[in-house]
Structures are given as structure tokens and as C-alpha cells.
C-alpha positions in Angstrom: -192.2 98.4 111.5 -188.5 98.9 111.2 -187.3 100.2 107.5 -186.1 97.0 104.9 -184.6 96.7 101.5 -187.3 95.8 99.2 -186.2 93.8 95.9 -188.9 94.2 93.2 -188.1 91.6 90.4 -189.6 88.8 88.2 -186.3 86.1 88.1 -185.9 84.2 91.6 -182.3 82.7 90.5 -181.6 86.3 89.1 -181.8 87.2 92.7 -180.9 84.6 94.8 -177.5 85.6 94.7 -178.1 89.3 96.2 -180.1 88.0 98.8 -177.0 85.1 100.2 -175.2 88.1 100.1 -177.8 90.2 102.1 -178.1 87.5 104.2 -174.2 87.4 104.6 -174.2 91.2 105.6 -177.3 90.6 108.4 -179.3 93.5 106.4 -183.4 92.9 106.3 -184.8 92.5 103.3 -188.3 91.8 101.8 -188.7 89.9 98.4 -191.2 91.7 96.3 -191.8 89.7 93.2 -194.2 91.1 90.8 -195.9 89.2 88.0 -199.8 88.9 89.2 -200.3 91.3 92.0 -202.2 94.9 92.9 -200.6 98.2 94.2 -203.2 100.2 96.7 -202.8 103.8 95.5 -205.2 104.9 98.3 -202.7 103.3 100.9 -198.8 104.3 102.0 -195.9 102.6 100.8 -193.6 100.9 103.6 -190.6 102.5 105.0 -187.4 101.5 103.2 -185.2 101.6 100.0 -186.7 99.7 96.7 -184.6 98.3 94.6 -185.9 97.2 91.3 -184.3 94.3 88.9 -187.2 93.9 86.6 -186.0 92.8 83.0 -187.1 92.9 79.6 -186.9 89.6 78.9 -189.6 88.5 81.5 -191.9 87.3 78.6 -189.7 84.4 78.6 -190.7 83.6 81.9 -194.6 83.6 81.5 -194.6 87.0 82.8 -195.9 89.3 80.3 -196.8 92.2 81.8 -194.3 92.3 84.8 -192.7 95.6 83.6 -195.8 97.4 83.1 -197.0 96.3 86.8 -193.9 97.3 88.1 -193.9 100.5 86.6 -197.3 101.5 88.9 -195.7 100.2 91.7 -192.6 102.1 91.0 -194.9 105.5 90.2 -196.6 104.5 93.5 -193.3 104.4 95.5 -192.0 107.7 93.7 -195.1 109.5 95.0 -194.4 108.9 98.5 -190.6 110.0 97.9 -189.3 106.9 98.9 -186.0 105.8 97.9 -185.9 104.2 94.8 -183.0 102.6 93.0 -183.3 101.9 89.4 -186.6 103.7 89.1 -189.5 104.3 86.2 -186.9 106.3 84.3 -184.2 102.9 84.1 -187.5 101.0 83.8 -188.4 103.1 80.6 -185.0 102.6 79.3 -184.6 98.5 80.4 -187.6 98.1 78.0 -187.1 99.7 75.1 -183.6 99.8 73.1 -184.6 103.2 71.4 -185.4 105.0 74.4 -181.6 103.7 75.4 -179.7 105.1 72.1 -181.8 108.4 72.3 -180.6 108.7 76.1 -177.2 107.3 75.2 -176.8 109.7 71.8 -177.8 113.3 73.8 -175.3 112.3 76.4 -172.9 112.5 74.0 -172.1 108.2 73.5 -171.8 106.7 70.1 -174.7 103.6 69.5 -174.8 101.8 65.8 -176.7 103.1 63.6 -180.1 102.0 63.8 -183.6 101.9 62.4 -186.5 100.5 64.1 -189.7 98.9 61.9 -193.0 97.7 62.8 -194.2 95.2 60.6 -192.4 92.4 58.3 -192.8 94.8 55.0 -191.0 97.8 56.9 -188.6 95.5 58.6 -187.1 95.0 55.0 -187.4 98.4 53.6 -185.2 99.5 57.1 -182.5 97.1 56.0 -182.4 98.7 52.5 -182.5 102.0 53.5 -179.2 100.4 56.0 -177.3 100.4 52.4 -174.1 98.5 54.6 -172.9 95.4 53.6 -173.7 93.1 56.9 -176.3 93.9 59.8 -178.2 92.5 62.7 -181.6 92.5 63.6 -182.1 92.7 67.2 -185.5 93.2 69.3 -186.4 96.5 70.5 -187.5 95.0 74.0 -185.3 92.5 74.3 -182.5 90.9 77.3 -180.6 87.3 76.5 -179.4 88.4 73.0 -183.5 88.2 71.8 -183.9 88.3 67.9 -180.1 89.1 67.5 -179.4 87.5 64.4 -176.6 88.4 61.6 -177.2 88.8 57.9 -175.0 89.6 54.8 -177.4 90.1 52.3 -180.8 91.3 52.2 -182.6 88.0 50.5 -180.9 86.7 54.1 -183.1 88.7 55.6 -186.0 88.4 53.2 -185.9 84.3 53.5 -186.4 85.1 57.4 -188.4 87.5 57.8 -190.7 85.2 55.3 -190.0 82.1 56.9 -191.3 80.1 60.2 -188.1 80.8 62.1 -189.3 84.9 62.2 -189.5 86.0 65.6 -191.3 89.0 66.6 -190.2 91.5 69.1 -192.7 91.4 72.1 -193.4 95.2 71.8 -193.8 94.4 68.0 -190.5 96.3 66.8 -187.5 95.1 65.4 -184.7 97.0 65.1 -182.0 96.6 62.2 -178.6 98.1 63.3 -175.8 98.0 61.3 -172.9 95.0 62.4 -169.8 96.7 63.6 -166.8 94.4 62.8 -164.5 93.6 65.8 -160.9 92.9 65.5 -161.3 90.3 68.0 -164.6 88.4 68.6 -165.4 90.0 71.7 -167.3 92.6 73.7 -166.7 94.7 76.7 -169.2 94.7 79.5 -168.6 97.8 82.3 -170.2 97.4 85.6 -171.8 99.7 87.5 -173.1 99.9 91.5 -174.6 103.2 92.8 -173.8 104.9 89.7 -169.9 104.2 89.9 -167.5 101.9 87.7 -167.2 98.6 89.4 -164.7 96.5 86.7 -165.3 95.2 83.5 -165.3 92.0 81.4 -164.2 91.2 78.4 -167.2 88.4 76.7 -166.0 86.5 74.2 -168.6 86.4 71.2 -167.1 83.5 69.1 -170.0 80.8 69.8 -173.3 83.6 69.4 -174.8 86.6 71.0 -176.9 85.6 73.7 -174.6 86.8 76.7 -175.9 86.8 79.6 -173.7 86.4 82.3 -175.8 84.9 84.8 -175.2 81.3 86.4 -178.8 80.4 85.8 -178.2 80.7 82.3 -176.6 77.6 81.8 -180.0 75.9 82.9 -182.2 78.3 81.2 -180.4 79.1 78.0 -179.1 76.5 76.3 -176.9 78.4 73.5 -176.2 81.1 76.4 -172.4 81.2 76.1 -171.2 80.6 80.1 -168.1 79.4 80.7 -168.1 75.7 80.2 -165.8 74.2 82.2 -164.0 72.2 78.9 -162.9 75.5 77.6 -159.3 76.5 78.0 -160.4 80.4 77.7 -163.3 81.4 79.5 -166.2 83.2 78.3 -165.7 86.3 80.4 -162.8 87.6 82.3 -162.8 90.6 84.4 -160.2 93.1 82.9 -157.4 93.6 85.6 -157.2 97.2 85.8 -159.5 98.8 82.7 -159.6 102.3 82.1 -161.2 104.7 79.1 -162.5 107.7 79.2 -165.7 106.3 78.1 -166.5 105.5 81.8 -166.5 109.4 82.5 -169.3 109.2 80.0 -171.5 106.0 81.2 -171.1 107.6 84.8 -172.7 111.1 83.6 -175.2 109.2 80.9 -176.6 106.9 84.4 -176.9 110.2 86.9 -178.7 111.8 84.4 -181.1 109.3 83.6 -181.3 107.9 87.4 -179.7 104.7 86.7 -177.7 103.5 89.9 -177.0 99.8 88.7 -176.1 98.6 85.6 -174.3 96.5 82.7 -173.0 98.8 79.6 -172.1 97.2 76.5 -169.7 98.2 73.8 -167.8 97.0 70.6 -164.6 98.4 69.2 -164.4 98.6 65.2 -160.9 97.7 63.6 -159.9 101.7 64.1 -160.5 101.2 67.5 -163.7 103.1 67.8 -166.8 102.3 70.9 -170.1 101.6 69.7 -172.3 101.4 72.9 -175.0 98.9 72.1 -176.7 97.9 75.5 -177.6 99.1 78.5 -178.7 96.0 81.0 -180.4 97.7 84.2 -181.0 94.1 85.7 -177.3 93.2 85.5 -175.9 89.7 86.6 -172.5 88.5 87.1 -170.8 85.6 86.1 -169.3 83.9 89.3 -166.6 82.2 87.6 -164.9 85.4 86.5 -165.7 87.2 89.8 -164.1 84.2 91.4 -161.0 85.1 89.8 -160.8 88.4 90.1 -161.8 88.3 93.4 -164.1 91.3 92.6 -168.0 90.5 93.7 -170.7 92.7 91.7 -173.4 91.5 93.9 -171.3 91.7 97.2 -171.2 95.6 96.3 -174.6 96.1 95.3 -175.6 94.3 98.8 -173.3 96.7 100.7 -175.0 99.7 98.8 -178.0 98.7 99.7 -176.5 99.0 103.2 -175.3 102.1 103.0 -178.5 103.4 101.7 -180.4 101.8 104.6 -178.2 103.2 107.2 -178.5 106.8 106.1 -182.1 106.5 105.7 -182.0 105.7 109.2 -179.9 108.7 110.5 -181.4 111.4 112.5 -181.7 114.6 110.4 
């Protein structure tokens, strides 16, 4: 059987969009989508490069426990040495926002400060021992802005926490991180295929947090802010020509922790200072802005898949 590009994800209009562009590019691919399945450890993986999008937010989906199957499959696949693009190690860090400050922090990159709490009663003491004026509260597993609300005070935070609005993070802990005051009301979002700086977009963060660029999101999430098309400025806008040395630093921070695609996230204080916040190992694009630009994220994770296949294929 001749080698393929294997996509291992949970979100079929997450993933559509690489696979017209695979398509486009006449590369063979297999769709591996994991929710309910089984992984043979007694039997060989197939020939090929894996590519995994699997998100955190998959809960949302009705799939539950999609990360933790992938993970076996991925620890299966790693076995065998086969190529593997965003492996267990991105996996580990997709799902869980302390495992991505920790990584983030020891290479060096500045995150909010942050506590994380289990439980409703240690959820407020975090926020007290927070001692700042404003914060956030923000689930430790999370994707689509999940349990990312503001406060000012901590009776806010009291009245939800006791109230019927409270949502719990999946994995059971919330994280209160302190709220970093923009000049602006926006974000920057740098993108990254096979480990290198693609562009990045500037998101504006006016109308909420959930930010997820994707074009499914204006189905799905209904207070997802996407680029409506009766707005004179758009949502996101690729940033003609965007340089900082921070990107020295995401590019070290995703080869050491075997991260070859991904979304980074920061925020700028009024001194001008980057807070990284979010690491996105799934990451989508927003077509409008790409259209624009005329700069494709998925076009060039498609033609590293490529290139990965090819030299896979290449005698040694």
C-alpha cells in the first residue's frame, strides 16, 4: 500500500478546508476521525505521516473522550517511529492551559499570572489571593474562549460562581488569571506551519472573547466574533509585514516541545509589554482575512504535508 497523509481529528468542518486543499495539490490522504474507535497495539501502524488536529473543545461536540483516544493512537504511532506532526507532547499541551504556561514560562515567554482551583470554594480563595483589581476566569481545558469571563470585583465572582450560570471546566479546573489591559481592544494571533512564522492577525476583542477564527464558527458559535459582513472593520486582519522578536521565541518554545502547527496568542499592556495567553495546536484560519492578504494558512500546511510525504518517500 502506497504511504498517505493521515488527518487524525474530531471537527469535520475544522478540516474540510485542508483536505480541498489536499485535494487541490493531488496528495493522498486518509481521514482518520477519532471519537468511538479502537487502536490494535498488537498490529503495525500504516505507512505515512499523521497529522493530528484534535482540540480541546471536542466536549462541545459530543465527543468526550476524543483526546484521551487519540492520545493511544498517537503513543501507538510514536512506537513504530512514524512521522508524527503535532504529537502526544502538543496533545498534552492542547489540553491543558497549565501544562502550556509551564512550557511557555521555562522557554523563557511571559503568560499572566495565573492560579488554577478545583472546586467552587478554592476557585474564590485563588481570586483573593489574585489581590488585582480586574481578572478573568478561563477553563483549564478549554478552545472557543470556554469559561472566559471578566470580573471587577470578587462578590462578581462570588454571585457566579454561586449562581446557575457557573460553568465548570471539563477537566474540573478553573483557572483565574489576572486581566491585562490593552490599549486597543485587540489581540495578536501568530501563525505557525512546520514550526516556522507564517503571518499574523490582529483580532479585534470589542464584542467578547470567544475567537475562533474558523468559518464554521459562524454556524456553531453564535457570539463567536467572525467577520460579519455589516462591519466596516473586520474582525481579523492579517498584519502586512509583522515582526517582534517574540517569534524567535514561539519558534524555539514549538521545537522544543514538538509542536509543528500552531496559533500563539498574546496581549500587549499599555507599556507595551507581551503576555502570551494561548497556545491553539488545532489552529484555523479565517478565510476572509486570508482572502485579503492573499496569504493561505491551510494552503501551506497542505504543502508541508507534501513535502513531508515526498521525503518519506526518498531512497536513503
Amino acid at each position: 500500500m502506497s504511504e498517505k497523509i493521515y488527518v487524525i481529528h474530531e471537527n469535520e468542518e475544522w478540516t474540510n478546508h485542508l483536505f480541498k486543499r489536499l485535494d487541490e495539490l493531488g496528495l493522498p490522504y486518509e481521514d482518520w476521525f477519532i471519537n468511538e474507535t479502537l487502536v490494535d497495539l498488537n498490529e503495525t501502524p500504516p505507512e505515512g505521516v499523521f497529522y493530528s488536529r484534535m482540540s480541546a473543545s471536542s466536549h462541545t461536540r459530543g465527543h468526550r473522550f476524543a483526546p484521551e483516544m487519540t492520545e493511544s493512537v498517537l503513543a501507538w504511532l510514536e512506537h513504530h517511529g512514524r512521522t508524527v506532526f503535532n504529537g502526544s507532547r502538543a496533545l498534552r499541551l492542547e489540553v491543558s492551559k497549565v501544562n502550556q504556561y509551564m512550557a511557555l514560562n521555562a522557554a523563557g515567554i511571559r503568560t499572566p499570572k495565573t492560579i488554577a482551583a478545583n472546586g467552587k470554594e478554592q476557585i474564590l480563595k485563588a481570586a483573593e489571593k489574585m489581590a488585582v483589581p480586574s481578572f478573568i476566569t478561563k477553563h483549564n481545558r478549554a478552545g472557543k474562549g470556554l469559561g472566559v469571563r471578566l470580573f471587577h470585583s470578587l462578590e462578581a465572582l462570588k454571585e457566579y460562581v454561586d449562581g446557575p450560570e457557573f460553568e465548570p471546566s471539563i477537566d474540573g479546573i478553573t483557572l483565574i488569571q489576572e486581566y491585562i489591559q490593552a490599549p486597543q481592544p485587540f489581540i495578536t494571533r501568530c501563525e505557525f506551519v512546520g514550526g516556522k512564522f507564517v503571518y499574523a492577525v490582529q483580532v479585534d476583542t470589542s464584542e467578547g472573547f470567544e475567537l475562533c477564527p474558523a468559518d464554521a464558527c459562524r454556524i456553531d458559535d453564535l457570539f463567536c466574533p467572525v467577520g460579519e459582513e455589516a462591519e466596516e472593520k473586520p474582525k481579523f486582519q492579517v498584519i502586512n509585514g509583522f515582526d517582534d522578536p517574540i517569534l524567535k521565541k514561539y519558534e524555539a518554545f514549538l521545537s522544543s516541545n514538538g509542536i509543528d502547527v500552531a496559533g500563539i496568542e498574546f496581549i500587549r499592556n499599555a507599556e507595551g509589554e507581551i503576555f502570551t495567553y494561548d497556545v491553539n495546536t488545532n489552529t484555523n484560519y479565517n478565510a476572509d482575512a486570508e482572502a485579503v492578504a492573499g496569504k493561505f494558512g491551510m494552503l501551506e500546511l497542505a504543502e508541508f504535508l507534501g513535502r513531508a510525504l515526498k521525503d518519506m518517500k526518498l531512497p536513503v
